[in-house]
C-alpha positions as CSV (number, residue, x, y, z in Angstrom):
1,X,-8.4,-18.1,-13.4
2,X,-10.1,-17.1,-16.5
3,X,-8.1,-13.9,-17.8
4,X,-11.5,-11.7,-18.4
5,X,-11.9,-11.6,-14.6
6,X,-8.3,-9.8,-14.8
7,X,-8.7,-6.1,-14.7
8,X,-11.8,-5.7,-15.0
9,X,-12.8,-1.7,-15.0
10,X,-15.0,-1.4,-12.4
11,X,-13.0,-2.8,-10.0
12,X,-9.3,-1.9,-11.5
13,X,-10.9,1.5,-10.4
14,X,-12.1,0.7,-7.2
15,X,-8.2,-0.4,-6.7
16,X,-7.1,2.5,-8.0
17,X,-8.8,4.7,-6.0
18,X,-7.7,3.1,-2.8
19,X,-4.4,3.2,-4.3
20,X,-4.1,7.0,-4.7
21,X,-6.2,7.1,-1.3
22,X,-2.8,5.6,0.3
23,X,-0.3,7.3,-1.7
24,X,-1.8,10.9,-0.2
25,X,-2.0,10.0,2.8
26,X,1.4,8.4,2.9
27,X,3.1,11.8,1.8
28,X,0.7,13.5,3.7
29,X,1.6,11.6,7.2
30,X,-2.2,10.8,7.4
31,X,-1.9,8.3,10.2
32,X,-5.9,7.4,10.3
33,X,-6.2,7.2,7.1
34,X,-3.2,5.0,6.4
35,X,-4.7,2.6,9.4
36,X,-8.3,2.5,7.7
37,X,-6.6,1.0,4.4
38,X,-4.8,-1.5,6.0
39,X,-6.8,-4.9,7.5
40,X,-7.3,-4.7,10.7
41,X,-6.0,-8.4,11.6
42,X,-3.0,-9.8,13.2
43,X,-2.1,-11.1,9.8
44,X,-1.6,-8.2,8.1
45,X,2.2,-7.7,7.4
46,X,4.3,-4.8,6.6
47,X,7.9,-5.7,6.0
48,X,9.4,-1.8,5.3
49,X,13.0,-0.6,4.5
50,X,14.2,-1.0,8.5
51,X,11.5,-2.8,10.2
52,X,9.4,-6.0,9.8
53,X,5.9,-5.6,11.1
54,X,3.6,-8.3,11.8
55,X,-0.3,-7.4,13.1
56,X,-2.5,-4.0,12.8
57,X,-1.1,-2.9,16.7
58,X,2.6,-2.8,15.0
59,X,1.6,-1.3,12.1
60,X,-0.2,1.0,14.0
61,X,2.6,2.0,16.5
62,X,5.0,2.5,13.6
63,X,3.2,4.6,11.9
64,X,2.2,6.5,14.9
65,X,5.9,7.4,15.8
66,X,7.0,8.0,12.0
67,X,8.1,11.4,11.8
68,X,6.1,13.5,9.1
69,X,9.0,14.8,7.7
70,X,10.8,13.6,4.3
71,X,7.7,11.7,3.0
72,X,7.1,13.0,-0.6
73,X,7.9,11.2,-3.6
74,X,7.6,10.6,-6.8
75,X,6.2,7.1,-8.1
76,X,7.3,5.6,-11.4
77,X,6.5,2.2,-13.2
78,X,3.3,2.1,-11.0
79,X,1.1,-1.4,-12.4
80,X,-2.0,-2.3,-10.2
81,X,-3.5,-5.5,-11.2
82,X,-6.9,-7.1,-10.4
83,X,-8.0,-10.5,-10.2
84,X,-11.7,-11.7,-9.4
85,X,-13.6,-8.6,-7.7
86,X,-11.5,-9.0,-4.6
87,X,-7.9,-9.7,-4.8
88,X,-5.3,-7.1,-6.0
89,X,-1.6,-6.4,-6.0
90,X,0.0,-2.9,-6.4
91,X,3.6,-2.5,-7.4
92,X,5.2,0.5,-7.9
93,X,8.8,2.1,-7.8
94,X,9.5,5.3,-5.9
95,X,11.9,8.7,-5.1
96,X,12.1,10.9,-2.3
97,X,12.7,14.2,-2.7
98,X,16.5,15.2,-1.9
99,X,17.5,11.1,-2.8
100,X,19.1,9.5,-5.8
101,X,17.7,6.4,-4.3
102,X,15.4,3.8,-5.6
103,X,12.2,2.5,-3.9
104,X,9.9,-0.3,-4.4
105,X,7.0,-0.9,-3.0
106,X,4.6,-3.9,-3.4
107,X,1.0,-4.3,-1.8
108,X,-1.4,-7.0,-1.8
109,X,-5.0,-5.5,-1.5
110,X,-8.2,-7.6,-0.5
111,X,-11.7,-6.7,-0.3
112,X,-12.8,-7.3,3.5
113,X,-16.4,-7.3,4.3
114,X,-17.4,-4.2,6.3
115,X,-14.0,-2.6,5.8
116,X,-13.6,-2.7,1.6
117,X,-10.5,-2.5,0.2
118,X,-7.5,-3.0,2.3
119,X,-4.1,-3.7,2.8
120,X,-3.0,-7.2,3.7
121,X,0.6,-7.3,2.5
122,X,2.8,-4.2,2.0
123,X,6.7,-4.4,1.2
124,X,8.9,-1.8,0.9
125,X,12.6,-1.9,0.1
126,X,15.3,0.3,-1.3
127,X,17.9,-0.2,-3.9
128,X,21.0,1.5,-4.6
């Protein structure tokens, strides 16, 4: 890939948007919200700290019965990275409030057509 396709502003912010978009509604506990940013395939993953998720239906139950409670954090070392105009990775590391604990958190973000920047790939883990 040529490396001026990397980053490129308009759609770095496009990312980034949809980036913060999913970090508010993460703390916030906004279920549909979270489920519009994620694809809506059977192929979409989420591997978290406890669970491995495979498909939009797990996903979506998961988050369904997470509790709201305990969700706010603070992100740190946060790079989001673009390539082309529709293929992007997020990585970022993370603190909950009340934990001395390390998070990480890595996403893989596609543009789908008819639902725009999504979700494909999420892993979370935690260190100690």
């Amino acid at each position: 890939m040529d490396n001026t396709a990397i980053n490129l502003p308009d759609v770095l912010a496009e990312v980034t948007a949809a980036f913060v978009r999913y970090e508010h509604a993460l703390v916030h506990n906004e279920v549909d919200v979270l489920d519009a940013l994620f694809c809506h395939s059977p192929h979409t993953v989420r591997y978290g700290a406890t669970e491995c998720l495979y498909g939009i239906d797990a996903i979506r139950a998961f988050r369904s019965g997470r509790s709201a409670a305990g969700l706010a954090r603070t992100l740190c070392n946060t790079t989001l990275t673009t390539y082309g105009r529709d293929f992007a990775t997020a990585s970022t590391e993370f603190t909950r409030e009340g934990s001395a604990r390390t998070g990480r958190q890595q996403q893989t973000w596609v543009r789908m057509p008819g639902q725009g920047w999504c979700v494909v790939a999420a892993h979370v883990s935690l260190m100690d």
